[in-house]
mmCIF file of the protein (N, C-alpha, C, O) and its ligand, coordinates in Angstrom:
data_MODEL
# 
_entry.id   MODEL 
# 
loop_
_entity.id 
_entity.type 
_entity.pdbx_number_of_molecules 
1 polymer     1 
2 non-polymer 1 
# 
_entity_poly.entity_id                      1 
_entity_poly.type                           'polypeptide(L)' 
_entity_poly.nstd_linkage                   no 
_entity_poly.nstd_monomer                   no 
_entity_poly.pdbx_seq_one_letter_code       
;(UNK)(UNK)(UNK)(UNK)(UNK)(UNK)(UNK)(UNK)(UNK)(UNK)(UNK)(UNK)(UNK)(UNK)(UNK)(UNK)
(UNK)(UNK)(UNK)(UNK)(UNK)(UNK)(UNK)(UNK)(UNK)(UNK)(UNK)(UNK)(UNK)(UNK)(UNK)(UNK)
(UNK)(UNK)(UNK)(UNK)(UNK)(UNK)(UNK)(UNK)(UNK)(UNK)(UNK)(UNK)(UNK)(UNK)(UNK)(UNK)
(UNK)(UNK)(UNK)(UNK)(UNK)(UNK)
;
_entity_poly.pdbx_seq_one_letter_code_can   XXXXXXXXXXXXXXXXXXXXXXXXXXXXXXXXXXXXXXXXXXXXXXXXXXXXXX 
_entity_poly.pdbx_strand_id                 A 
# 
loop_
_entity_poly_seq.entity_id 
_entity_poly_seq.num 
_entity_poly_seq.mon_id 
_entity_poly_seq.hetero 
1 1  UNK n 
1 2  UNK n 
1 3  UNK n 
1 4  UNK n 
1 5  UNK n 
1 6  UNK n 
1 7  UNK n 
1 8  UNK n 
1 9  UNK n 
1 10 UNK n 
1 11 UNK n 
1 12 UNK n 
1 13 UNK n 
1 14 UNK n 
1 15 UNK n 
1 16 UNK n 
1 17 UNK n 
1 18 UNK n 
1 19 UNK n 
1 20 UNK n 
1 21 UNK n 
1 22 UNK n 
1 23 UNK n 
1 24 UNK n 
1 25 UNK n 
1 26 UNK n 
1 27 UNK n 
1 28 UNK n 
1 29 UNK n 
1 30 UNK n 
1 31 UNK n 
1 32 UNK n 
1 33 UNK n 
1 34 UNK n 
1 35 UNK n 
1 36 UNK n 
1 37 UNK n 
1 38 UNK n 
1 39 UNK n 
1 40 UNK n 
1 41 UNK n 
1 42 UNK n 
1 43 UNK n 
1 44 UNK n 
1 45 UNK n 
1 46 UNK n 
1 47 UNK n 
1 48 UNK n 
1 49 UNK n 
1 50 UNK n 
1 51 UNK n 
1 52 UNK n 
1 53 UNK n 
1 54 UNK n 
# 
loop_
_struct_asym.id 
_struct_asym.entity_id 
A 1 
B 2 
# 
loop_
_chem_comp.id 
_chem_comp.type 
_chem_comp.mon_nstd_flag 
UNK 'L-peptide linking' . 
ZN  non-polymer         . 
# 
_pdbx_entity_nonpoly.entity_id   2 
_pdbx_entity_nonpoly.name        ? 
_pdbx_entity_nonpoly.comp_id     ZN 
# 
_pdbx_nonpoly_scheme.asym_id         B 
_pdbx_nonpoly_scheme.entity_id       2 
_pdbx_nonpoly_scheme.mon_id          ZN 
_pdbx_nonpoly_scheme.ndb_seq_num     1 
_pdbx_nonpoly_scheme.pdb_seq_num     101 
_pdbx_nonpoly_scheme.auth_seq_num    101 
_pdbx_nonpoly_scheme.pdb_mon_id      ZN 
_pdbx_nonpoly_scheme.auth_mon_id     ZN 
_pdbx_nonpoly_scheme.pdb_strand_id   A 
_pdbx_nonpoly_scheme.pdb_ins_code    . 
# 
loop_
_atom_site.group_PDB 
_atom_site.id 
_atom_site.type_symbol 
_atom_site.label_atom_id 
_atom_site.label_alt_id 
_atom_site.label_comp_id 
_atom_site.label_asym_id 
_atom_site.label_entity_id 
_atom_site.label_seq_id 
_atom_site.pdbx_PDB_ins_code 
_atom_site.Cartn_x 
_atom_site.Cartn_y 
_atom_site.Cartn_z 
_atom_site.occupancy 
_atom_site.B_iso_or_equiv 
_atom_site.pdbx_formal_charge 
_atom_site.auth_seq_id 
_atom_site.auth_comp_id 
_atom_site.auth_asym_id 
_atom_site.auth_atom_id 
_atom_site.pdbx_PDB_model_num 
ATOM   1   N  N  . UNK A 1 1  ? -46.833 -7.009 9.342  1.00 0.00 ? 1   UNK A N  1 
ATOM   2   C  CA . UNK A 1 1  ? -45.603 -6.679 8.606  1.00 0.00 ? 1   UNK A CA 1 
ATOM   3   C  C  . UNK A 1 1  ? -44.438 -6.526 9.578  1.00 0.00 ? 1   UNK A C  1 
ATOM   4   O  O  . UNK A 1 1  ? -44.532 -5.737 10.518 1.00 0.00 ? 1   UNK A O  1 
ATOM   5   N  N  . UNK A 1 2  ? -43.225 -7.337 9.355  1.00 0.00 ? 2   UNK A N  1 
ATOM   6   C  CA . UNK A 1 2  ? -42.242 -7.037 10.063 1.00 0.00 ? 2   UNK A CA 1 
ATOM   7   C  C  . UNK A 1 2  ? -41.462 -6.007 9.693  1.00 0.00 ? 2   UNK A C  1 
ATOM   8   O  O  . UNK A 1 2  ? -41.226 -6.042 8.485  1.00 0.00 ? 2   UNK A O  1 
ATOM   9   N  N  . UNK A 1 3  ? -40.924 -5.019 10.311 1.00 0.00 ? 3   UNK A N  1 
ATOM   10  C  CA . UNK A 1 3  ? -39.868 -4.323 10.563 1.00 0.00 ? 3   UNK A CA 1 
ATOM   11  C  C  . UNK A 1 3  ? -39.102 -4.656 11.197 1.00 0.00 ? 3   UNK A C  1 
ATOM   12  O  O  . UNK A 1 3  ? -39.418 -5.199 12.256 1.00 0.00 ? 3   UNK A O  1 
ATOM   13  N  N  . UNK A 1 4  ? -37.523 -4.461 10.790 1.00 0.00 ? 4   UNK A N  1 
ATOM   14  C  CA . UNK A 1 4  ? -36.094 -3.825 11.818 1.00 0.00 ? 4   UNK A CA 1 
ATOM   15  C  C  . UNK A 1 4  ? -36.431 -2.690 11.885 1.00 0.00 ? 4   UNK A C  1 
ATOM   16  O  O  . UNK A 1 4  ? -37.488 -2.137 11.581 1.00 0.00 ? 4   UNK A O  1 
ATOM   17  N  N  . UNK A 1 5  ? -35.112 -2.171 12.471 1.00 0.00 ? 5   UNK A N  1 
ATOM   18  C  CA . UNK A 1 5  ? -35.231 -1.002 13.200 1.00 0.00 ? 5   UNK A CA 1 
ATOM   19  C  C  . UNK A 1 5  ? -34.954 0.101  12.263 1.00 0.00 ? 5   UNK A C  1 
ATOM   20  O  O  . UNK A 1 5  ? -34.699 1.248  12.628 1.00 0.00 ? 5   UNK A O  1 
ATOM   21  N  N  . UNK A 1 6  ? -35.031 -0.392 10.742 1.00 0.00 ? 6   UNK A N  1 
ATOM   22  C  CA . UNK A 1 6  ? -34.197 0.857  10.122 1.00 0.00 ? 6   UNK A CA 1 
ATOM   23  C  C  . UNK A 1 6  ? -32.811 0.490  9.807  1.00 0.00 ? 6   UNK A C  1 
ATOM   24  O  O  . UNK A 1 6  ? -32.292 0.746  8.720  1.00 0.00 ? 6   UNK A O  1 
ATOM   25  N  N  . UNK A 1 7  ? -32.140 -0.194 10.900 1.00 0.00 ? 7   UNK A N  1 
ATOM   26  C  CA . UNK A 1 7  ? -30.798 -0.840 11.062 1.00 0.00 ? 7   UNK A CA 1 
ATOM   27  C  C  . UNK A 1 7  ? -30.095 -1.690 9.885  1.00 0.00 ? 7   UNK A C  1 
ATOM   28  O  O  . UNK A 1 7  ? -30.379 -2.866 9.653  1.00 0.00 ? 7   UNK A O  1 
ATOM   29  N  N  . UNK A 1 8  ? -29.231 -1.010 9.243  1.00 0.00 ? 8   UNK A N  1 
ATOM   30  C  CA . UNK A 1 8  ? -28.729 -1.879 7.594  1.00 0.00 ? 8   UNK A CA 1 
ATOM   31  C  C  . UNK A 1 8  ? -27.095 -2.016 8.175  1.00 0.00 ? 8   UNK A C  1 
ATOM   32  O  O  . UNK A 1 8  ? -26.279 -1.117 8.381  1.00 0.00 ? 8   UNK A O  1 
ATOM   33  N  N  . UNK A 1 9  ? -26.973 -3.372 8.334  1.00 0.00 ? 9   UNK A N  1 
ATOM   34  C  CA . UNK A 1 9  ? -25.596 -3.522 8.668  1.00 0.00 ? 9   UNK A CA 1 
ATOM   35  C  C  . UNK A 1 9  ? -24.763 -3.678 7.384  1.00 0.00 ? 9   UNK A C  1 
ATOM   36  O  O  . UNK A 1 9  ? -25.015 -4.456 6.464  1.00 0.00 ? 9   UNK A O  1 
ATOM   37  N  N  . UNK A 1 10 ? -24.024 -3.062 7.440  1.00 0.00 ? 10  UNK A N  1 
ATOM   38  C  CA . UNK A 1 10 ? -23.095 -3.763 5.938  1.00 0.00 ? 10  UNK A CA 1 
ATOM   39  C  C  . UNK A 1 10 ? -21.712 -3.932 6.247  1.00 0.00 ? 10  UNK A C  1 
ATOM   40  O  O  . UNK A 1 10 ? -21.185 -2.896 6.652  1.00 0.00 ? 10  UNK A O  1 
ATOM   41  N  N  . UNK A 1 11 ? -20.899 -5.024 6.171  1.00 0.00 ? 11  UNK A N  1 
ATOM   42  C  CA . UNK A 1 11 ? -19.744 -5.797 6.498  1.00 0.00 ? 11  UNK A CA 1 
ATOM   43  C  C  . UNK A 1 11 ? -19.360 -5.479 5.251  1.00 0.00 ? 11  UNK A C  1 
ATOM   44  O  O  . UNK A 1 11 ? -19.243 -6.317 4.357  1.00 0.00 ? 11  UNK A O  1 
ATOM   45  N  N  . UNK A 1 12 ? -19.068 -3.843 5.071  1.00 0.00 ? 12  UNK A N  1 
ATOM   46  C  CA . UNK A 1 12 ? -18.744 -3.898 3.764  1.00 0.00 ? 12  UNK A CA 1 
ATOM   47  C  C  . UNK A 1 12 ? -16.850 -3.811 4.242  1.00 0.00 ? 12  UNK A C  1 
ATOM   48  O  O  . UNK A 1 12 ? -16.656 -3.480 5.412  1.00 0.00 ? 12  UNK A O  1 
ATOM   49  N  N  . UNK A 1 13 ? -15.937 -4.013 3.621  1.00 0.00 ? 13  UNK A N  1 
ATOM   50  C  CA . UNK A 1 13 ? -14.453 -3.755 4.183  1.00 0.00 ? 13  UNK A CA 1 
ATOM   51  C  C  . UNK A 1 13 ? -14.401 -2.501 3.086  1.00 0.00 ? 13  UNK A C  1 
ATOM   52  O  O  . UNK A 1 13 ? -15.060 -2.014 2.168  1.00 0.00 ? 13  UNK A O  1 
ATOM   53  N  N  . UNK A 1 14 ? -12.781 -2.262 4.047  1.00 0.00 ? 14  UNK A N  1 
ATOM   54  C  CA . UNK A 1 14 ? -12.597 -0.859 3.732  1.00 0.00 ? 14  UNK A CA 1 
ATOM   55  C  C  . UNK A 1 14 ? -11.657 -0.895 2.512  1.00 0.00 ? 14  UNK A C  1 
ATOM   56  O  O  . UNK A 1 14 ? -11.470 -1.998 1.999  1.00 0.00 ? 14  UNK A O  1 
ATOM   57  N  N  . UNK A 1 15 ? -11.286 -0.244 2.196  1.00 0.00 ? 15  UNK A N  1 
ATOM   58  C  CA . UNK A 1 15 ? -10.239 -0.071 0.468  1.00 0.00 ? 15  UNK A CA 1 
ATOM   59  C  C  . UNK A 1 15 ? -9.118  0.129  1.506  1.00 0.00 ? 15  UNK A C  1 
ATOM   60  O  O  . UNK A 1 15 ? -9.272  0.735  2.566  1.00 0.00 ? 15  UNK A O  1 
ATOM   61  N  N  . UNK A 1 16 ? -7.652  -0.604 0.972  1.00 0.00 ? 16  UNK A N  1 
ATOM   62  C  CA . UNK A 1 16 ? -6.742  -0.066 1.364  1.00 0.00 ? 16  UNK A CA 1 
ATOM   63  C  C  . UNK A 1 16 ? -6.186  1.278  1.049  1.00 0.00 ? 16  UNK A C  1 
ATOM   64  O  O  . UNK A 1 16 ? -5.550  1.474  0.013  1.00 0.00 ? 16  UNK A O  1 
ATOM   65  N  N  . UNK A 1 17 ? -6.420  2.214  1.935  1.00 0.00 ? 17  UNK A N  1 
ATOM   66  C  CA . UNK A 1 17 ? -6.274  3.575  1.383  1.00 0.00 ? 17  UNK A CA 1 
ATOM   67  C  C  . UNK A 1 17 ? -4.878  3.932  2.050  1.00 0.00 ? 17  UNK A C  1 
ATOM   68  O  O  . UNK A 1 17 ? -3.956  4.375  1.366  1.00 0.00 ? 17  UNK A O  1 
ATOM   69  N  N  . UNK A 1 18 ? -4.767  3.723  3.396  1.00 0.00 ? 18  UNK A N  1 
ATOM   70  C  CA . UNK A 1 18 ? -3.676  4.210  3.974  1.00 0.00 ? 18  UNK A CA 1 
ATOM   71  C  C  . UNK A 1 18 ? -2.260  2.433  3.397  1.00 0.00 ? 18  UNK A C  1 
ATOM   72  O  O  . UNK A 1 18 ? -2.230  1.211  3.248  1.00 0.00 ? 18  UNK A O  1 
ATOM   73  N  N  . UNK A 1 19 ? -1.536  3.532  3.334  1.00 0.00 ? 19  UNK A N  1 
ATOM   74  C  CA . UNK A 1 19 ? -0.062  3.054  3.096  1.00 0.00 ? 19  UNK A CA 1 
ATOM   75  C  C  . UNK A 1 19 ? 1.230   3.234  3.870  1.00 0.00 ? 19  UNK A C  1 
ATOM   76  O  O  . UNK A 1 19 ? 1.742   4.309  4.181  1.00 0.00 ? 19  UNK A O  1 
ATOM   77  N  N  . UNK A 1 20 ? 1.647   2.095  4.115  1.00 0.00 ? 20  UNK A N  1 
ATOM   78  C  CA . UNK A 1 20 ? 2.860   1.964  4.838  1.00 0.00 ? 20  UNK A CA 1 
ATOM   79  C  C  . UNK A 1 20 ? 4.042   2.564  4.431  1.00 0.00 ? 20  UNK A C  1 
ATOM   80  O  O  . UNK A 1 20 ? 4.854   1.799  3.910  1.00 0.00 ? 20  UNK A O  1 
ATOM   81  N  N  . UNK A 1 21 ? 4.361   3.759  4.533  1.00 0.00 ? 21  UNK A N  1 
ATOM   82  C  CA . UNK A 1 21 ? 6.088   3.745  3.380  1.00 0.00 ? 21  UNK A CA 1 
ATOM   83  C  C  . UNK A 1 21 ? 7.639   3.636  4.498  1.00 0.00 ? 21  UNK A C  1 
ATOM   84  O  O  . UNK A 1 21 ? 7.749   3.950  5.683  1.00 0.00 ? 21  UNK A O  1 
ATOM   85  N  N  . UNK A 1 22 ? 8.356   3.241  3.826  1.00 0.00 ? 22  UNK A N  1 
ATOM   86  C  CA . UNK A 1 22 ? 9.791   3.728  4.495  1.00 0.00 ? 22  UNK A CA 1 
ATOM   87  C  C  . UNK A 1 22 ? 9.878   4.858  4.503  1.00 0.00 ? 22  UNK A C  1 
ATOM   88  O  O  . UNK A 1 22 ? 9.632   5.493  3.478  1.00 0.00 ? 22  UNK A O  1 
ATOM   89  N  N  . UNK A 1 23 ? 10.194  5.371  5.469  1.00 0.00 ? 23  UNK A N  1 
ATOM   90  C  CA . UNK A 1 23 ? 10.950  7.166  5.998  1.00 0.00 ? 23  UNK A CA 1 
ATOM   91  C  C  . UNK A 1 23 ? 12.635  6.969  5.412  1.00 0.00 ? 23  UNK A C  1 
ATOM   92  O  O  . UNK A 1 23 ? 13.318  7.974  5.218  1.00 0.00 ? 23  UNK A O  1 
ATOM   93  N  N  . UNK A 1 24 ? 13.143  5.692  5.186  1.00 0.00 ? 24  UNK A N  1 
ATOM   94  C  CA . UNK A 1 24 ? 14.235  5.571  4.488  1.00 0.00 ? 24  UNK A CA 1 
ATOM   95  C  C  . UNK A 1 24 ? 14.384  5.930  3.152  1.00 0.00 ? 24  UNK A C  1 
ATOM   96  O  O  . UNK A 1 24 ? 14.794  6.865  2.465  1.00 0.00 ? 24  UNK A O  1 
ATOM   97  N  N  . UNK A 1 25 ? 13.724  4.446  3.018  1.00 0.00 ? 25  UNK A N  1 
ATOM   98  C  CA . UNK A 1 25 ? 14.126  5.050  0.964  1.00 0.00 ? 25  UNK A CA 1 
ATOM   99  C  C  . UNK A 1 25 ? 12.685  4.770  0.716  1.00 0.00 ? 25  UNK A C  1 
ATOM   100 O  O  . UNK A 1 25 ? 12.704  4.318  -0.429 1.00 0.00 ? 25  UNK A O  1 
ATOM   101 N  N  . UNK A 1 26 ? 11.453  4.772  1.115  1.00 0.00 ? 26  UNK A N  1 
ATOM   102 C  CA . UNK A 1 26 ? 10.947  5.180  -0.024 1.00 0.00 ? 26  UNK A CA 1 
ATOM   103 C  C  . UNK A 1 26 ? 10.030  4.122  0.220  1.00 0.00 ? 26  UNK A C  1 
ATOM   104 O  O  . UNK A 1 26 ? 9.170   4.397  1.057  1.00 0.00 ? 26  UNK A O  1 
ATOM   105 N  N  . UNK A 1 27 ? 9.984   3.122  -0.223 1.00 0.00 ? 27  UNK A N  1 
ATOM   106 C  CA . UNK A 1 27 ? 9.348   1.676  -0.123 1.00 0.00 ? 27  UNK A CA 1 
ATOM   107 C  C  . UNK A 1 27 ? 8.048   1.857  0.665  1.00 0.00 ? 27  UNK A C  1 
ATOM   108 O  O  . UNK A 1 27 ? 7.874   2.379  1.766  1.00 0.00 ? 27  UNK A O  1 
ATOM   109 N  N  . UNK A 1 28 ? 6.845   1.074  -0.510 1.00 0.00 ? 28  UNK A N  1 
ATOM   110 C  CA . UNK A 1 28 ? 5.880   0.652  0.544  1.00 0.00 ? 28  UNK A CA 1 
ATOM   111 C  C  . UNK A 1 28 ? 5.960   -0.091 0.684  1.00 0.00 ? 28  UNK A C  1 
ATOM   112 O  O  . UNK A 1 28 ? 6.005   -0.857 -0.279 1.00 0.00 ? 28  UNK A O  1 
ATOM   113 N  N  . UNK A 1 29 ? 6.056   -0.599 2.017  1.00 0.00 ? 29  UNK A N  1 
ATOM   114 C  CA . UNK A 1 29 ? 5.709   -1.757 2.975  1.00 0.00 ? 29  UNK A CA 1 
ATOM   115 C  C  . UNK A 1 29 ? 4.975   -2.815 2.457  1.00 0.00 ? 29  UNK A C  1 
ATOM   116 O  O  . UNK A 1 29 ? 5.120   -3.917 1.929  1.00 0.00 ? 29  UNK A O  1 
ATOM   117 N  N  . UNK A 1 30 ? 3.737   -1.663 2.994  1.00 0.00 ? 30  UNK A N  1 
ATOM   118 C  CA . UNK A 1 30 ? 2.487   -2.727 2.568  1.00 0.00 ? 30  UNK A CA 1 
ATOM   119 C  C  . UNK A 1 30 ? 1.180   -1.689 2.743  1.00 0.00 ? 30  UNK A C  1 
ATOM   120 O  O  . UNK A 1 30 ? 1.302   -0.582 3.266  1.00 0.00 ? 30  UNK A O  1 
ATOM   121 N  N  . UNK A 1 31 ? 0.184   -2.099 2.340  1.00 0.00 ? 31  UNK A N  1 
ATOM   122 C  CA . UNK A 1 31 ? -0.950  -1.240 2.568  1.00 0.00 ? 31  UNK A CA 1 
ATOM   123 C  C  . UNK A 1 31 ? -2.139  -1.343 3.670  1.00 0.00 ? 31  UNK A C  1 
ATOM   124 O  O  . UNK A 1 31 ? -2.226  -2.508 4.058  1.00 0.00 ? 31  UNK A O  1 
ATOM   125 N  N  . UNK A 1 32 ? -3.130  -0.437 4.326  1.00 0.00 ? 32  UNK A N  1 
ATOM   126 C  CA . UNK A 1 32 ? -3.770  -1.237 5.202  1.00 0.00 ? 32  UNK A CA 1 
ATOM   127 C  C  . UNK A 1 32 ? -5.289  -0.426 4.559  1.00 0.00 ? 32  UNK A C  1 
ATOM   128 O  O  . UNK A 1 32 ? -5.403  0.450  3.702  1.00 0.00 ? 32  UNK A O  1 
ATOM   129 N  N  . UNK A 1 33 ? -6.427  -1.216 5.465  1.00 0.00 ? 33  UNK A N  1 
ATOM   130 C  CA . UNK A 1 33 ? -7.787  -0.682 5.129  1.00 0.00 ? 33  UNK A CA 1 
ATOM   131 C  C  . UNK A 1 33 ? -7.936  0.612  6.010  1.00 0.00 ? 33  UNK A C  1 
ATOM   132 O  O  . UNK A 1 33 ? -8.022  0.564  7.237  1.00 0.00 ? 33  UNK A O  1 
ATOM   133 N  N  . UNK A 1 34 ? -7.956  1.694  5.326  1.00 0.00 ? 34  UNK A N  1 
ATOM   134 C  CA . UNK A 1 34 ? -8.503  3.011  6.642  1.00 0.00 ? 34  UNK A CA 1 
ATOM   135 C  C  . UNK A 1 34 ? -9.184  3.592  5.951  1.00 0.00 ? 34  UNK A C  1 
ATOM   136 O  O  . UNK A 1 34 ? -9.249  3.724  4.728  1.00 0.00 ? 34  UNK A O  1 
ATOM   137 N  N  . UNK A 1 35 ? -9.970  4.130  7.148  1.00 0.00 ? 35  UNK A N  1 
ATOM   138 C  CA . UNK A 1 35 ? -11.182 4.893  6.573  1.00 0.00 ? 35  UNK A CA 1 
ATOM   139 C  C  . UNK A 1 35 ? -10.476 6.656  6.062  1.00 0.00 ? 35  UNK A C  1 
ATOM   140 O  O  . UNK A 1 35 ? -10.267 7.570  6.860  1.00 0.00 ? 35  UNK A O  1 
ATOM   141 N  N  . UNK A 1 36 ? -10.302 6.694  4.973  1.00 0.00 ? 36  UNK A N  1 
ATOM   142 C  CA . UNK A 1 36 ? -9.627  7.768  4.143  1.00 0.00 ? 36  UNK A CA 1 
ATOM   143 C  C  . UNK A 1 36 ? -8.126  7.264  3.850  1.00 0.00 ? 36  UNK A C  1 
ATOM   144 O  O  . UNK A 1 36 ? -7.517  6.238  4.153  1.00 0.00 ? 36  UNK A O  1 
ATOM   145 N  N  . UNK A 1 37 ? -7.798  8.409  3.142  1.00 0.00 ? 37  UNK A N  1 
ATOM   146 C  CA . UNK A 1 37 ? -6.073  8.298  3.019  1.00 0.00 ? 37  UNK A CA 1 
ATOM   147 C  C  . UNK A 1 37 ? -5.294  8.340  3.608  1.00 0.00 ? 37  UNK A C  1 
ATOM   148 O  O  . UNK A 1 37 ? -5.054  9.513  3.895  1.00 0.00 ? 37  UNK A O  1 
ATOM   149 N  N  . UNK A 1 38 ? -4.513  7.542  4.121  1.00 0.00 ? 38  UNK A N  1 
ATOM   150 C  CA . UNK A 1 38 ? -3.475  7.715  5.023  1.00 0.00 ? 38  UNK A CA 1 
ATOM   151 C  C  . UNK A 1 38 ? -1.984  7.348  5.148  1.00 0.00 ? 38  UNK A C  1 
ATOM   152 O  O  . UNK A 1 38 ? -1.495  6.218  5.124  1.00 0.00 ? 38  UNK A O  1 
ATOM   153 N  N  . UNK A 1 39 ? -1.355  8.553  5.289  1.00 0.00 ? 39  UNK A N  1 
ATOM   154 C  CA . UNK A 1 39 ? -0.134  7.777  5.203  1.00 0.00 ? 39  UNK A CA 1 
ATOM   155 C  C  . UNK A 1 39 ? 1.000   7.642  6.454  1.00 0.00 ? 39  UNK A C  1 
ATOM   156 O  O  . UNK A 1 39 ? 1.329   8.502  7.271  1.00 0.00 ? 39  UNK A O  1 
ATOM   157 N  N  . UNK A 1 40 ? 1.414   6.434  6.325  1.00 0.00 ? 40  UNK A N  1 
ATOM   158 C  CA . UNK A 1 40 ? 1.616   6.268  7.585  1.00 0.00 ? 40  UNK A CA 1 
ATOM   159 C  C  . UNK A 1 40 ? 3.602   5.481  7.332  1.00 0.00 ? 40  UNK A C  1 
ATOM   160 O  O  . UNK A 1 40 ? 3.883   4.597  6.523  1.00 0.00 ? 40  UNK A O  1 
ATOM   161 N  N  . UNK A 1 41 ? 4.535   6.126  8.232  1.00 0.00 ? 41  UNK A N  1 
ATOM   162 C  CA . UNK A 1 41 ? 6.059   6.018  7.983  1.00 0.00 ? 41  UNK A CA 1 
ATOM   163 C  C  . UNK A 1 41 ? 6.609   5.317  8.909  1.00 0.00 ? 41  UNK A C  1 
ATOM   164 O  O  . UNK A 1 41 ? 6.768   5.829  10.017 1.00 0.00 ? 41  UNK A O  1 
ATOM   165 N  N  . UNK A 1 42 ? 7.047   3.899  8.637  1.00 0.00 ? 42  UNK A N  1 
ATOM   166 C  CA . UNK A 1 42 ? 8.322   2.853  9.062  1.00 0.00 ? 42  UNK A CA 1 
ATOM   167 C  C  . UNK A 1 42 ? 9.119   2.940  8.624  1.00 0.00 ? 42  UNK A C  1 
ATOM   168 O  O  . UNK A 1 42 ? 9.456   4.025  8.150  1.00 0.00 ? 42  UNK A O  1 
ATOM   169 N  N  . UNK A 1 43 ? 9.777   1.988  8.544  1.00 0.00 ? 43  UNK A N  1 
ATOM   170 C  CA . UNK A 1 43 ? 11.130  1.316  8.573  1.00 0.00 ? 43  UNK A CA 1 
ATOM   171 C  C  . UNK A 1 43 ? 11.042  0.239  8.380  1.00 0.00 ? 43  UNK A C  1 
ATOM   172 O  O  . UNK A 1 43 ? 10.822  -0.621 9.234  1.00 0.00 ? 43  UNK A O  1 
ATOM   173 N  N  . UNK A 1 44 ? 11.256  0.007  6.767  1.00 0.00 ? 44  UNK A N  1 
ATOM   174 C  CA . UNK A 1 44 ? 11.136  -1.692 5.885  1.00 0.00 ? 44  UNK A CA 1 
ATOM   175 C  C  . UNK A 1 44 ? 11.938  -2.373 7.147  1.00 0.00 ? 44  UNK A C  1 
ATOM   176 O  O  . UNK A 1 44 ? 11.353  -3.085 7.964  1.00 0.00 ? 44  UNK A O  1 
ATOM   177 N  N  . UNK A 1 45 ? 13.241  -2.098 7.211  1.00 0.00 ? 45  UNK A N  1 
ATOM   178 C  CA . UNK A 1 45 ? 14.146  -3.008 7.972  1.00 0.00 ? 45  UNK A CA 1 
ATOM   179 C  C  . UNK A 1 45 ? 15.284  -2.403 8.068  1.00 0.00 ? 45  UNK A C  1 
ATOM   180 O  O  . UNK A 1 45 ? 15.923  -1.699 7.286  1.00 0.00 ? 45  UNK A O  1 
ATOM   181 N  N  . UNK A 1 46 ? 15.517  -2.886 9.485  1.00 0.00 ? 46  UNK A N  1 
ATOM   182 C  CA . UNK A 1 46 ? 16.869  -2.290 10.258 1.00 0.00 ? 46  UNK A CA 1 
ATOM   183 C  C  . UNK A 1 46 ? 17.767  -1.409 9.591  1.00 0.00 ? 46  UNK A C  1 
ATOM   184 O  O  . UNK A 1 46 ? 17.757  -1.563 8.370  1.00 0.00 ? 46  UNK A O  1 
ATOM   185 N  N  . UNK A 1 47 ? 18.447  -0.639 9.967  1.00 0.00 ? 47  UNK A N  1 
ATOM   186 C  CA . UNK A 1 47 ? 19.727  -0.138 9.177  1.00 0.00 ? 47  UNK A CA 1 
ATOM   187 C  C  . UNK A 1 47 ? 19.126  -0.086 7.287  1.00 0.00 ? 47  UNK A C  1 
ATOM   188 O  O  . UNK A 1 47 ? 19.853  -0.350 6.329  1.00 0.00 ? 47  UNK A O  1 
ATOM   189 N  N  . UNK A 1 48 ? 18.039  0.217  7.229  1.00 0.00 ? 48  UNK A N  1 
ATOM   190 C  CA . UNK A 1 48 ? 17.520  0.568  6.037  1.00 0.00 ? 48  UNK A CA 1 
ATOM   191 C  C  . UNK A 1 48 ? 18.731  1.720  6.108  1.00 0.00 ? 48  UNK A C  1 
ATOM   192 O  O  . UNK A 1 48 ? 19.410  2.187  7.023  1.00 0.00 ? 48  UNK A O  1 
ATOM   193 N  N  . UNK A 1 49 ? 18.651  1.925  4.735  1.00 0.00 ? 49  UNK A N  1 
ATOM   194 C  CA . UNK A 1 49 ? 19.568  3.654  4.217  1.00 0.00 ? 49  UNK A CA 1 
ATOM   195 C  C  . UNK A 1 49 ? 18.844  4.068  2.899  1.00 0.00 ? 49  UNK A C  1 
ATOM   196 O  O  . UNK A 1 49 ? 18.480  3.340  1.976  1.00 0.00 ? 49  UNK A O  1 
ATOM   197 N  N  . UNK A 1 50 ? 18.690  5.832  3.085  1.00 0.00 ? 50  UNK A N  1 
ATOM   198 C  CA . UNK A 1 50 ? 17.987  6.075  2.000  1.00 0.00 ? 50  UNK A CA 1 
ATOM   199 C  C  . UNK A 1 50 ? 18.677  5.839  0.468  1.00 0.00 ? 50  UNK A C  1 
ATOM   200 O  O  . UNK A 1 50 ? 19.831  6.010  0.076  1.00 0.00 ? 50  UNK A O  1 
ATOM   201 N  N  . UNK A 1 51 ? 17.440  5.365  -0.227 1.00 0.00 ? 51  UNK A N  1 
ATOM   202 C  CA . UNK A 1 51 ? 17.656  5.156  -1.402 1.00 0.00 ? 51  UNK A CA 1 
ATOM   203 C  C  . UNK A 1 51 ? 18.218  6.512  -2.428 1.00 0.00 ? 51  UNK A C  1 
ATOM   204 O  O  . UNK A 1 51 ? 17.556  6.859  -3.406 1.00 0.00 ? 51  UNK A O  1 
ATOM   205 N  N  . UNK A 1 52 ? 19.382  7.122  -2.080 1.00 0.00 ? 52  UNK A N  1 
ATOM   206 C  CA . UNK A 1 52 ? 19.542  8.235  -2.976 1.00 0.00 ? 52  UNK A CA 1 
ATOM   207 C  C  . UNK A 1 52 ? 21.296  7.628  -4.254 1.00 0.00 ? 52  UNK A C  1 
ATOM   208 O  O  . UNK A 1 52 ? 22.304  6.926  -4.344 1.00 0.00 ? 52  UNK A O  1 
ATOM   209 N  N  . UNK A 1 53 ? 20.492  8.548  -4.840 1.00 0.00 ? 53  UNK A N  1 
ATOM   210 C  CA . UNK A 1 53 ? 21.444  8.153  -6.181 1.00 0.00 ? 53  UNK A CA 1 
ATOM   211 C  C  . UNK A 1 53 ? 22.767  8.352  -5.773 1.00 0.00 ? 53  UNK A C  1 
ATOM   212 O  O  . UNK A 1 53 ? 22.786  8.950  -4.697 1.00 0.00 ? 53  UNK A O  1 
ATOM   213 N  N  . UNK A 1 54 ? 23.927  8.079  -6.220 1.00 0.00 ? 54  UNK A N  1 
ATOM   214 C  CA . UNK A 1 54 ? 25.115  8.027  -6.052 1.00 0.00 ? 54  UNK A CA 1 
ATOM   215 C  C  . UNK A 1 54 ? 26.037  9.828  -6.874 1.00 0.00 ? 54  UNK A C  1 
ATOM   216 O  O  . UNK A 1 54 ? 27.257  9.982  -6.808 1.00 0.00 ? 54  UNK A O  1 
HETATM 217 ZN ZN . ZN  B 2 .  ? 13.486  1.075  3.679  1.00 0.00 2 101 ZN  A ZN 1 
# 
């Protein structure tokens, strides 16, 4: 009888949990795969300005 070692690889991918937002106005970016929630603050683009009401 063959055995591995016990060893179960799984190439499973991760959920995009963590999220990109603007520290400007607000905007997500985009999202990435991390292991838990995470949130994580850019800058969509240059001279962004926050999105506040008038
Ligand atoms: Zn922005």
């Amino acid at each position: 009888m063959e055995q591995t070692n016990g060893v179960i690889l799984e190439s499973k991918p991760l959920p995009d949990l963590g999220a990109v937002i603007c520290k400007n106005c607000g905007n997500v970016m985009f999202t990435l795969p991390t292991n838990g929630v995470k949130t994580i603050y850019g800058v969509c683009k240059d001279n962004c300005q926050p999105n506040e009401g008038e």
